[in-house]
C-alpha positions as a printed NumPy array, in Angstrom:
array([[-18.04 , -25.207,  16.274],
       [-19.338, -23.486,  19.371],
       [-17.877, -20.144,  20.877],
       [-16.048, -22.382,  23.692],
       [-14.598, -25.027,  21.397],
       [-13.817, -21.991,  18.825],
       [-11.747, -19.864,  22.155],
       [ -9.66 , -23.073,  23.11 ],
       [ -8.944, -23.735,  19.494],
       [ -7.551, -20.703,  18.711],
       [ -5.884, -19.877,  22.145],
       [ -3.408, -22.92 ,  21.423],
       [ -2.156, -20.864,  18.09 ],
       [ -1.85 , -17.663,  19.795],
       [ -5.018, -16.764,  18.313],
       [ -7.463, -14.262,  19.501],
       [-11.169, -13.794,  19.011],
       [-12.205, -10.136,  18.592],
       [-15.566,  -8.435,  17.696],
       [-16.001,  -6.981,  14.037],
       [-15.007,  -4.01 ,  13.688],
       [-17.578,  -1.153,  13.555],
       [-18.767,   0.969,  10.406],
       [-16.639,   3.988,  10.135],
       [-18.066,   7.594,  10.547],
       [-18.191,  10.156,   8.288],
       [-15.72 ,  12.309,  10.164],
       [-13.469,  13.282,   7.185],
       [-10.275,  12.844,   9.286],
       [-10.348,   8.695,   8.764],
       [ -7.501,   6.436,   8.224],
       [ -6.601,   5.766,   4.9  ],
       [ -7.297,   1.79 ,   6.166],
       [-11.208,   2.77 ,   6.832],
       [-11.333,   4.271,   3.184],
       [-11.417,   0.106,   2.188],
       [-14.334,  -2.119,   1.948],
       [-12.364,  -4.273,   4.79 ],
       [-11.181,  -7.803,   4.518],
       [-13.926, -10.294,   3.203],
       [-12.001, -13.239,   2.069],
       [ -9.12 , -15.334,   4.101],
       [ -5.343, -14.879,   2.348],
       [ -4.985, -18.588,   2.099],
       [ -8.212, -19.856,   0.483],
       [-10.069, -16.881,  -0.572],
       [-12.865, -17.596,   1.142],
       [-15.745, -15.59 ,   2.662],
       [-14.047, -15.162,   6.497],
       [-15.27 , -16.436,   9.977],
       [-14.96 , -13.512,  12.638],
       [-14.223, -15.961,  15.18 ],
       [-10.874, -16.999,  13.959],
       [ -8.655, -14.462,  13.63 ],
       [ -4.584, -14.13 ,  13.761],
       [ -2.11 , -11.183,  15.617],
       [  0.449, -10.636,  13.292],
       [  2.836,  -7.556,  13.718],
       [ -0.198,  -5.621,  15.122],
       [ -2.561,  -6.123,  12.454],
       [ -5.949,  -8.566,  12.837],
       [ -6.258, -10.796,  10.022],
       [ -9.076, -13.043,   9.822],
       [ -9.548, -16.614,   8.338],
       [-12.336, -18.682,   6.831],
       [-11.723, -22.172,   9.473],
       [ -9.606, -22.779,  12.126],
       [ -7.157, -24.739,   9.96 ],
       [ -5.897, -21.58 ,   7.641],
       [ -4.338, -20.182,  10.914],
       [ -1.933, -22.829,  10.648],
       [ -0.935, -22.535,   7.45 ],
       [ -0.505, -18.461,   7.711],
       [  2.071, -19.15 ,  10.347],
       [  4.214, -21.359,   8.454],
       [  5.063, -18.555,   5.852],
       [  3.209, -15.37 ,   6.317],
       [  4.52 , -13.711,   3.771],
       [  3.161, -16.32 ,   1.282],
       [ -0.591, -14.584,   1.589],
       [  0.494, -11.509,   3.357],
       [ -0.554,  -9.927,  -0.364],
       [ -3.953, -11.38 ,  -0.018],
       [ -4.831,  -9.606,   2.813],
       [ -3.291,  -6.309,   2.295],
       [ -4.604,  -5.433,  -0.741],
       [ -8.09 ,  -5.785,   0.704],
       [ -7.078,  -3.581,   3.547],
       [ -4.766,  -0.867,   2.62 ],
       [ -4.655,   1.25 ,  -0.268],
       [ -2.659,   0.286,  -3.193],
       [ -3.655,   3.449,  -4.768],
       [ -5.662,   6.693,  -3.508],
       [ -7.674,   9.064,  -4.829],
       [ -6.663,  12.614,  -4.389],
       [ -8.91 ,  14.542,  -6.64 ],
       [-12.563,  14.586,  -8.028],
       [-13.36 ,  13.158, -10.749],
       [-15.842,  15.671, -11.742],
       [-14.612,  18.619, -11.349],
       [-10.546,  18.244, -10.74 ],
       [-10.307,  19.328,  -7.345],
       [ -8.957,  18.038,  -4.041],
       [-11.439,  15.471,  -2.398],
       [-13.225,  16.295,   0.574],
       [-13.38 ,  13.134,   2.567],
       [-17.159,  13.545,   3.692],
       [-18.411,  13.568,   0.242],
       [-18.268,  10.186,  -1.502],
       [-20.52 ,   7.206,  -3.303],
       [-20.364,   3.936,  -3.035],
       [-20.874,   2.206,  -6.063],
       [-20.549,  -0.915,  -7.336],
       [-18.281,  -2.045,  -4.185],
       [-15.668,   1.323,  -4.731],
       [-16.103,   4.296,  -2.744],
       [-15.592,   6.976,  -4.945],
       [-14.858,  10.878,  -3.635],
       [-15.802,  14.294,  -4.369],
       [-14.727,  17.929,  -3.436],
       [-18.773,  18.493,  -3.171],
       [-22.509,  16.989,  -2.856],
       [-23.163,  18.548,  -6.027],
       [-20.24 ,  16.696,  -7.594],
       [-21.86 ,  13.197,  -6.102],
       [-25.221,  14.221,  -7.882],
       [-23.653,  14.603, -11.541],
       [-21.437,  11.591, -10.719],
       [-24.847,   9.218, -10.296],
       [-26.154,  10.541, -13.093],
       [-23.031,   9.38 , -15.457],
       [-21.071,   6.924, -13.107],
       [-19.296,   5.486, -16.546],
       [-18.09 ,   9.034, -17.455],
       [-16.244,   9.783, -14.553],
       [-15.305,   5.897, -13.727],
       [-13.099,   6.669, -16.686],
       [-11.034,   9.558, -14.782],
       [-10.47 ,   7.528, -11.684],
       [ -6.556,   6.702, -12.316],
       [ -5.773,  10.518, -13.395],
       [ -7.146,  11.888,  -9.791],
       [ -5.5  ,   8.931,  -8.217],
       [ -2.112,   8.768,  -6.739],
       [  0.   ,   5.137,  -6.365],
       [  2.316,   7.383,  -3.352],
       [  0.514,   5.865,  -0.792],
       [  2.697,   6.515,   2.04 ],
       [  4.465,  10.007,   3.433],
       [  8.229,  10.375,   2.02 ],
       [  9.126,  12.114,   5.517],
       [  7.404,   9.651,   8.137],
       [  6.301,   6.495,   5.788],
       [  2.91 ,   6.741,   7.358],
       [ -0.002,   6.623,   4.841],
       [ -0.868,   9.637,   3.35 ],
       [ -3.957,  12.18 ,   3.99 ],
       [ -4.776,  13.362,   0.403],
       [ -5.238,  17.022,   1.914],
       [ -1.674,  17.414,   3.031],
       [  0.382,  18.29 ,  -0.529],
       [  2.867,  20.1  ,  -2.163],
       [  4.852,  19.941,  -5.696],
       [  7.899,  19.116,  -6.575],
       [  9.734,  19.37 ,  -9.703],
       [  6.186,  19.718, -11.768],
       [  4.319,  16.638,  -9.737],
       [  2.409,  16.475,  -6.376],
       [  4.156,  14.848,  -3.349],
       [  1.158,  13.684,  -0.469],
       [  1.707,  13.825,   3.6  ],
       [  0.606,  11.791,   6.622],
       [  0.4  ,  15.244,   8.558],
       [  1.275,  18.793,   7.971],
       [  4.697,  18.773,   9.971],
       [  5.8  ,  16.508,   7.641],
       [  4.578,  18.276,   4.608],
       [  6.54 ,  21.543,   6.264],
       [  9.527,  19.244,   6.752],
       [  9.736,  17.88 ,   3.097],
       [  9.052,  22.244,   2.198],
       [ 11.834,  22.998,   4.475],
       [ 14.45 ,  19.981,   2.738],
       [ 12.743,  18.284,  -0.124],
       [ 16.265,  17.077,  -1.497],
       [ 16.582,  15.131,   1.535],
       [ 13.459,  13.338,   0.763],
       [ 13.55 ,  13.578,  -3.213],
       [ 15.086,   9.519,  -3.573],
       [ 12.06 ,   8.273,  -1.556],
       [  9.676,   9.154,  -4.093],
       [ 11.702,   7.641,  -6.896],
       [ 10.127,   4.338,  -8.479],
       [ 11.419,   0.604,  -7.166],
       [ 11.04 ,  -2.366,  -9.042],
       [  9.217,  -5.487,  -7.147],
       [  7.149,  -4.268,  -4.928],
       [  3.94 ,  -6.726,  -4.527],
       [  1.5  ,  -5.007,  -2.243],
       [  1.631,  -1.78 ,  -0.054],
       [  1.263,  -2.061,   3.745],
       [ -0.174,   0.357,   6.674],
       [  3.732,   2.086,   6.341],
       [  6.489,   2.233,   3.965],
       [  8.323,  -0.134,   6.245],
       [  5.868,  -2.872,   6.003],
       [  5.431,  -3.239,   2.561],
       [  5.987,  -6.491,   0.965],
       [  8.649,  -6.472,  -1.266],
       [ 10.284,  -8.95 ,  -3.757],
       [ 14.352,  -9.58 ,  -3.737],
       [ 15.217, -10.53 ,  -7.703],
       [ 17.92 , -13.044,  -6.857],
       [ 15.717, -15.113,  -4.413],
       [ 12.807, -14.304,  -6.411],
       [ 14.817, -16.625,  -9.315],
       [ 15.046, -18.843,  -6.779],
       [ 10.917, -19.823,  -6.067],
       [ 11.045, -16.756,  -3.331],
       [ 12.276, -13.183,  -2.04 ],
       [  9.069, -12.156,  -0.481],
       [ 10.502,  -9.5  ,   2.274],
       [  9.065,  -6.987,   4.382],
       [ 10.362,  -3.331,   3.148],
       [ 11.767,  -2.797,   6.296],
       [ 14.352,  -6.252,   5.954],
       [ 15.945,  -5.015,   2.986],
       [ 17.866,  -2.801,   1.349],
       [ 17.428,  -0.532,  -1.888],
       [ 20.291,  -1.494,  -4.826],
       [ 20.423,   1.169,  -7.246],
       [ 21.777,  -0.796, -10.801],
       [ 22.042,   1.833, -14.014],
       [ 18.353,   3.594, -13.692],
       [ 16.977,   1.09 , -11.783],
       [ 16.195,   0.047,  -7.984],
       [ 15.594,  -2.8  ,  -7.178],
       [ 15.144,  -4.409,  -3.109],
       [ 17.839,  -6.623,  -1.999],
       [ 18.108,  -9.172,   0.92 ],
       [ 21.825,  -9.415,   1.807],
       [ 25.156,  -8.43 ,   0.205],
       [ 25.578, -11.988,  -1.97 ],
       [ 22.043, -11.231,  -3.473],
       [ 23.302,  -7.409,  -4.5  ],
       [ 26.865,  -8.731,  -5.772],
       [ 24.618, -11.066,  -8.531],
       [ 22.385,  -8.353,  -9.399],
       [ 24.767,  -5.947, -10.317],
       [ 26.78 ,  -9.127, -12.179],
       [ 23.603,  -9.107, -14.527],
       [ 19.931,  -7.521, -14.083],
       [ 18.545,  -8.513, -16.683],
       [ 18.51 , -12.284, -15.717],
       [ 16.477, -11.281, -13.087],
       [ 14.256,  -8.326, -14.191],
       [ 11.564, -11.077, -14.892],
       [ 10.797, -12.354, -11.865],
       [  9.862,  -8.988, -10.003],
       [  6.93 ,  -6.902, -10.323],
       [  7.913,  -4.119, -12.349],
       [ 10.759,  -5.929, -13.584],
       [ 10.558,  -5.83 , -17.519],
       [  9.062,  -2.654, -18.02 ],
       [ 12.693,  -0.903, -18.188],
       [ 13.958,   2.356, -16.767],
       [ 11.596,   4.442, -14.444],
       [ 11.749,   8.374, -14.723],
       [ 13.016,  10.196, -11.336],
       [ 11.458,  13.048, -10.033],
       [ 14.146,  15.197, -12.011],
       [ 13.288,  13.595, -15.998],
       [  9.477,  15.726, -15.843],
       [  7.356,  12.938, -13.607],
       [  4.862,  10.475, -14.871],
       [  1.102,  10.694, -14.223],
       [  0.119,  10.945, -10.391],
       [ -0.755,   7.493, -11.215],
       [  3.077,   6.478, -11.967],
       [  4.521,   7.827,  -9.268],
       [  7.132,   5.908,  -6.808],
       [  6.68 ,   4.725,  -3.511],
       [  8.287,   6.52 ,  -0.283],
       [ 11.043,   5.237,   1.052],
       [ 11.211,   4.301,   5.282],
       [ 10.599,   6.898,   8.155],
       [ 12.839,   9.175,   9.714],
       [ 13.701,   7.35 ,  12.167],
       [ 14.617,   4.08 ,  10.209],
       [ 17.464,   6.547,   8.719],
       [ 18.158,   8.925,  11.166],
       [ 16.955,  12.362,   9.337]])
């Protein structure tokens, strides 16, 4: 198809053609979206992607393999929404070295084997190539599944922590971090575990999440930001609308199975001890979703 044919096409859809994007820099200050190899595959086929055919969809660029997957991503976004973010944004980040247990400084990393994997120092990269299996092993105890900022829902910058209760709690900036110091029980229920979420987005608010009820029903993909949190016993589980919540709390279990999460049974709050760094829950919204 040539560049014309390929511009008309995809002007008709509401498509735009942009440029790939750059390499990133080793600056150290990066956005937790430029610590990912970057999307390679289209979310409807899973194949390799054309850079000429490329959707707008709530400010994010997400490219396709043809001009027909365009289509088919506009019908029900939220169908492959998955596919693409979890080549894009973290679903889990890595906070510490695996070598030698300290925080990561964000100019010192490998790539290997298609990961990028960072250290606090060079000399930490050097025993890391000499036993990559060794310290492969470690990965999910220096890594943290809190992707996004309890105070501002933004995605976190590993250097911007604090504990809580006996576990780390990351921030998208200092002034938040200072914020959460200041008033962490006003924050505490955002780090808390939820059941059904499917893939984490570039905020707490755009996260796809899974409703139970319609979930039993062949669907209850949501964005984060179109539901609300139900609270049943120790659990909480995402909910779509008021009938949805009165059936869950009727009976959970009849729907625990369809969810993400769902049958693994009570999650432990910040206040039973804390799992792993790697167990931890996901923030809640922003500040100004709630009005803090």
């Amino acid at each position: 198809m040539s560049w014309y044919c390929t511009v008309a096409f995809t002007s008709l859809l509401g498509i735009s053609v942009v440029a790939a994007d750059k390499p990133a820099e080793r600056t150290g200050q990066l956005p937790p979206a430029a610590w990912m190899p970057g999307q390679k595959t289209c979310p409807v086929t899973g194949r390799p992607v054309s850079r000429d055919v490329v959707v707008e969809y709530e400010k994010q660029r997400i490219y396709f393999c043809c001009a027909d997957c365009p289509a088919r991503f506009r019908k029900d976004p939220l169908a492959y929404l998955a596919n693409y973010y979890r080549q894009v944004y973290p679903q889990t980040v890595q906070v510490d070295c695996p070598v030698m247990g300290g925080p990561v400084n964000r100019k010192s990393y490998v790539d290997y084997e298609g990961r990028r994997i960072y250290f606090c120092c060079p000399d930490c990269e050097k025993d890391f190539q000499k036993a990559p299996a060794k310290y492969l092993a470690k990965m999910k105890e220096v890594s943290t599944d809190q992707v996004h900022c309890p105070v501002t829902g933004e995605a976190i910058f590993p250097k911007y922590r604090t504990e809580y209760k006996g576990r780390p709690v990351f921030f998208a900036t200092k002034e938040a971090k200072d914020r959460f110091e200041a008033s962490p029980e006003k924050y505490a229920d955002r780090l808390r575990p939820e059941l059904g979420v499917i893939a984490r987005g570039p905020t707490a608010e755009m996260d796809l999440v899974m409703c139970p009820v319609c979930a039993a029903a062949g669907g209850g993909r949501h964005l984060r930001r179109d539901v609300s949190v139900l609270e049943v016993g120790a659990k909480r589980y995402f909910v779509c609308g008021d009938r949805c919540a009165q059936e869950l709390k009727a009976d959970p279990t009849k729907y625990d199975r369809f969810i993400p999460g769902g049958a693994a049974g009570p999650q432990p709050s910040p206040d039973s001890g804390g799992p792993s760094k790697t167990e931890q829950g996901h923030t809640g919204h922003s500040d100004s979703r709630h009005g803090h």
